[in-house]
C-alpha positions as CSV (number, residue, x, y, z in Angstrom):
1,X,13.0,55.4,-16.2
2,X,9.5,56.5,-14.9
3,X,8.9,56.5,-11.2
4,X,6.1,57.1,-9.2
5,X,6.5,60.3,-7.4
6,X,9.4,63.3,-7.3
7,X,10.5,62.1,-3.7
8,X,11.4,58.6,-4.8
9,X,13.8,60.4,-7.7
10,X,15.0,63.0,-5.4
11,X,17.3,61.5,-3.6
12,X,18.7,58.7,-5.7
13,X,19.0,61.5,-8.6
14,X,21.2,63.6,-5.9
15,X,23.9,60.3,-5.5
16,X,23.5,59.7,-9.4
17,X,25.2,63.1,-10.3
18,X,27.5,63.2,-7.3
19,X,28.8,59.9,-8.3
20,X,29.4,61.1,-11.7
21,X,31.3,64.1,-10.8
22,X,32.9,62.5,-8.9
23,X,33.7,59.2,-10.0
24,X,33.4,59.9,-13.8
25,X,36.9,60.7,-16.0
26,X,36.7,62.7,-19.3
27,X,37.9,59.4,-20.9
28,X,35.2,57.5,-19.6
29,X,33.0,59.7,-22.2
30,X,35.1,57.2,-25.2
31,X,33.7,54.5,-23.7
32,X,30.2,55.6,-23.4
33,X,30.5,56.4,-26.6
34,X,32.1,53.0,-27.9
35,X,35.7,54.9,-28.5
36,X,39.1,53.9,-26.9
37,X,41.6,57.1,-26.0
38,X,44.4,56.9,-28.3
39,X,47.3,59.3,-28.9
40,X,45.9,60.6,-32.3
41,X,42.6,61.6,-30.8
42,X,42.1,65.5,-31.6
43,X,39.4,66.8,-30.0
44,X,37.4,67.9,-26.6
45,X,36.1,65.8,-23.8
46,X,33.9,67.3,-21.0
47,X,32.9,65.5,-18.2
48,X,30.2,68.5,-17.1
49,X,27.6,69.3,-13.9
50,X,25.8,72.3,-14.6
51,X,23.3,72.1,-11.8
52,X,21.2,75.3,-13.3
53,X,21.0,73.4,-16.6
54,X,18.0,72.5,-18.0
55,X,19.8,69.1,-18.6
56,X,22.7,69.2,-16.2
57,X,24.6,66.2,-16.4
58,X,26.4,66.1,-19.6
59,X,29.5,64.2,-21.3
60,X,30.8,65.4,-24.5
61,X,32.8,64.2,-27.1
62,X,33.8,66.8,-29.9
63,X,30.1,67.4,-31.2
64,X,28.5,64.5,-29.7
65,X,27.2,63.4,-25.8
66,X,25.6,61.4,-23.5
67,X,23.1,63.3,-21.2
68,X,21.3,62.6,-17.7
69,X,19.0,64.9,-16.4
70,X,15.3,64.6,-14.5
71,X,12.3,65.1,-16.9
72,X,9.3,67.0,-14.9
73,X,10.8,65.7,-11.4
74,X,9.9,62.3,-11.9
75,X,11.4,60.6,-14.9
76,X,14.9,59.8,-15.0
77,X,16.3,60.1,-18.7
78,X,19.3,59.4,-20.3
79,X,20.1,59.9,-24.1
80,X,22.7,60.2,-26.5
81,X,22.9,63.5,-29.3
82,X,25.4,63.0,-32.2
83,X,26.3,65.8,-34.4
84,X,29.5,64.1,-36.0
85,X,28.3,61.2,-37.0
86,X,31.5,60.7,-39.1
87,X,33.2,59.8,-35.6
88,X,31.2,56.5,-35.6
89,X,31.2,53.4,-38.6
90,X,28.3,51.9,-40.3
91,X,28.7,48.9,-42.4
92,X,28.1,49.7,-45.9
93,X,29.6,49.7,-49.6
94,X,32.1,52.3,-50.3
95,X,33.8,53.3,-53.2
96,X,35.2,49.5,-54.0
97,X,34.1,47.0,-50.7
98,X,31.3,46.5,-48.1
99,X,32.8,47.0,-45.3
100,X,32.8,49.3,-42.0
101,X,33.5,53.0,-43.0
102,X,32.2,56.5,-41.5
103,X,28.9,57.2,-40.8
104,X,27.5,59.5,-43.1
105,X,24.7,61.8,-42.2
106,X,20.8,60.5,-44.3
107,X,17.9,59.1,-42.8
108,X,18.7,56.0,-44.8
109,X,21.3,55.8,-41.5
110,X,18.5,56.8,-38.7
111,X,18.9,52.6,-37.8
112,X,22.9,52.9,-37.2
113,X,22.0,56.6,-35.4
114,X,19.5,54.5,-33.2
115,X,22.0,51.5,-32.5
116,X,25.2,53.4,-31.4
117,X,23.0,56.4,-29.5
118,X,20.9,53.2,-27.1
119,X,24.4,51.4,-27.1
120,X,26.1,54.7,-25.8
121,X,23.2,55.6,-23.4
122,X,23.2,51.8,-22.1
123,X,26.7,52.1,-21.3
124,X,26.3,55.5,-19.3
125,X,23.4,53.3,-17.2
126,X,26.0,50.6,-16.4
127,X,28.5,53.0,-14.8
128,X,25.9,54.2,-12.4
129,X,24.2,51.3,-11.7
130,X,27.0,51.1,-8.9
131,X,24.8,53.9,-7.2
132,X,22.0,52.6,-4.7
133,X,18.6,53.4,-4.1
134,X,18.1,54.6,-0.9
135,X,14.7,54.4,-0.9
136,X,14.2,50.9,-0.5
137,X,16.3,51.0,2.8
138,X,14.1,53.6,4.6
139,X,10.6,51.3,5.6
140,X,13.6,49.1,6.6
141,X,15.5,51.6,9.2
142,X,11.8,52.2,10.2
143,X,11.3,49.4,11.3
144,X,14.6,49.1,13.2
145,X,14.5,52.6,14.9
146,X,10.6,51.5,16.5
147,X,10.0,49.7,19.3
148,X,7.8,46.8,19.1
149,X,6.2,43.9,20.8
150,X,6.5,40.1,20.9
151,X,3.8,37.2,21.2
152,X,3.5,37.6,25.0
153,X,3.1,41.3,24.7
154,X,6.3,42.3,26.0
155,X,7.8,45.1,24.7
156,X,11.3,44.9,22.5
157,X,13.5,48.4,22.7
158,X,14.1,50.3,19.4
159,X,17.6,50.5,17.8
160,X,19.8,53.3,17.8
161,X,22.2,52.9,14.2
162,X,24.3,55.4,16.4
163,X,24.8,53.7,19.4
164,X,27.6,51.5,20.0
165,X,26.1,48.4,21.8
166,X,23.9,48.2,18.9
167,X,26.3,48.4,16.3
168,X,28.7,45.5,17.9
169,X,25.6,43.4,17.8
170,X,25.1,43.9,14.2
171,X,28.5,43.6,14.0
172,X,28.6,40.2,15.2
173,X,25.6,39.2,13.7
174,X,26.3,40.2,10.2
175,X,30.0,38.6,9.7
176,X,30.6,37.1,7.1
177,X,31.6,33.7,8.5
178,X,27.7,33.2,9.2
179,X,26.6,33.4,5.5
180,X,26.4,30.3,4.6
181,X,25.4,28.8,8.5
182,X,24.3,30.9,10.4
183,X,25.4,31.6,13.9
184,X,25.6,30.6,17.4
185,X,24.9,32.0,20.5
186,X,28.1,31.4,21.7
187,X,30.0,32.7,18.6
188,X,27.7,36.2,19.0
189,X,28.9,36.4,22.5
190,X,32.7,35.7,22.1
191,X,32.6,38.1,19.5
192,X,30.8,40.9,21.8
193,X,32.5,39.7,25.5
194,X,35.7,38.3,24.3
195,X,36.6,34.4,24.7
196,X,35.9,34.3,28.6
197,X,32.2,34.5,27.8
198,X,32.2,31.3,25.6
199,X,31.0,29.3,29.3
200,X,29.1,32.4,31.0
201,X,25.9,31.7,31.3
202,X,24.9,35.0,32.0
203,X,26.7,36.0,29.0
204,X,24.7,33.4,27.0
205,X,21.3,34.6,28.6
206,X,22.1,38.2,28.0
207,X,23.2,37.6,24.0
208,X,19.6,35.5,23.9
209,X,18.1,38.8,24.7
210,X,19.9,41.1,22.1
211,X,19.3,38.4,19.3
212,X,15.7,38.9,20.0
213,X,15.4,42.2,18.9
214,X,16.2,41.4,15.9
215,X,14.6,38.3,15.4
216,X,11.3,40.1,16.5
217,X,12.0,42.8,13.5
218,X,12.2,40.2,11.1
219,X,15.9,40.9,10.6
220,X,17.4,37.3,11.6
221,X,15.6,34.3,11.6
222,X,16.1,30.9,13.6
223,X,17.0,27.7,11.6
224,X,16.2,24.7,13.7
225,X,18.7,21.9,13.6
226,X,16.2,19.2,11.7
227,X,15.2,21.8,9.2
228,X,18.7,22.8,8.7
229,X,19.4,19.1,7.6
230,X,22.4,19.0,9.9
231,X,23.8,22.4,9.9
232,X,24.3,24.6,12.9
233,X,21.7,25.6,14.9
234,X,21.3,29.2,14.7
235,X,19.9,32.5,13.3
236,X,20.6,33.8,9.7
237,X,20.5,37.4,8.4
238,X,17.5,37.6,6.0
C-alpha cells in the first residue's frame, strides 16, 4: 500500500506492529498461512518484532512466512516467502488420481506459489485491519481544539478533549440512544444536571449554548421536525 508521504505511514505503521506483538499468537501464523494447529504439527512458529530488521515484522512457519515491514518510509508491504512448499497442496495428478497432493517445487507451480502466498498475505491484512488510522482524526481534533466564530460574529470557545465539562457534553451527545433520532435539549440536560433540570429553564438555555459549539464545528447538526418526517426534533452526530 503506497501512501503519500513518510508522516502519514509513521504513525499508523507504529500501532500496526504494536498490535501485532501484542495481539498476534504464534498459532495465528497457521492461519495466515491457511493451516489449522493440530497435535501432529512438528515444527517452529515465531511470532517476531525485530525493530533493527530490515524487514521487522515477521511470522514464521517452519521455512515459510508472512512479512510486514515499510519500504523506503512510505510504502507499506506485506508478502509471503515459502521455502517448503511441500507444507501446502496443489491439485494435480499423482501417481494414480487427480487430486489435491503436496506442492512440489517447478515453475510449472509459480500459479499455486502466487495463489496461497496473496491468500496468506490477505489474511495477515485482515487481522490488522482492526488497527485505525489516526490520521484522518487529526484535521478533525483541529478543528475541535480552535475557537471559531458564528454568523453574527460571535466568537464560540475551543474544546479541551481533557476537560471534564467538555467531555460530559460529548458524553451526552454521543449516547447511543440518539443514533437513530437524535436528541433533545431536554434529554442533553437531564443527562448533564440530573432529572431536576428536565423544567429549568436556565438549565435549558445554558445546554442551548454548549450544543452550539458543536453545531458551529460541524460536529452535530439540527433536524427540523418537518424534514425529519415526524421524528424528534433535535441534533444528530455527523
Amino acid at each position: 500500500m503506497l501512501f503519500t508521504s513518510r508522516t502519514a505511514l509513521h504513525a499508523l505503521y507504529a500501532r500496526l506492529l504494536r498490535h501485532a506483538t501484542l495481539c498476534l499468537r504464534a498459532e495465528d501464523v497457521l492461519t495466515f498461512l491457511g493451516r489449522k494447529l493440530h497435535g501432529r504439527f512438528a515444527g517452529e512458529l515465531l511470532n517476531d518484532c525485530r525493530p533493527l530488521a530490515r524487514r521487522p515484522r515477521e511470522a514464521w512457519m517452519k521455512a515459510s512466512w508472512s512479512t510486514m515491514y515499510d519500504k523506503h518510509g512510505c510504502v507499506l508491504r506485506v508478502e509471503t516467502v515459502i521455502y517448503e512448499p511441500y507444507e501446502f497442496n496443489v491439485r494435480r495428478r499423482g501417481r494414480r488420481t487427480l487430486g489435491w497432493h503436496p506442492l512440489p517445487k517447478g515453475v510449472a507451480y509459480l500459479p499455486r506459489y502466487a495463489a496461497v502466498s496473496a491468500a496468506a498475505n490477505q489474511r495477515y491484512l485482515d487481522a490488522l485491519a482492526v488497527v485505525d488510522d489516526p490520521a484522518p482524526a487529526h484535521p478533525a481534533l483541529e478543528r475541535v481544539v480552535q475557537p471559531v466564530r458564528d454568523p453574527h460574529g460571535r466568537s464560540s470557545r475551543a474544546f479541551n478533549p481533557a476537560a471534564a465539562a467538555d467531555l460530559a457534553l460529548f458524553t451526552a451527545v454521543l449516547r447511543g440512544e440518539h443514533t437513530l433520532q437524535g436528541f433533545r435539549n431536554r434529554e442533553v440536560r437531564t443527562h448533564l444536571f440530573g432529572p431536576t433540570a428536565a423544567t429549568d429553564r436556565r438549565r435549558r438555555a445554558q445546554v442551548s449554548r454548549l450544543v452550539k459549539r458543536p453545531h458551529l464545528r460541524g460536529l452535530v447538526a439540527k433536524v427540523p421536525a418537518r424534514a425529519a418526517g415526524g421524528l424528534r426534533n433535535g441534533g444528530t452526530p455527523s
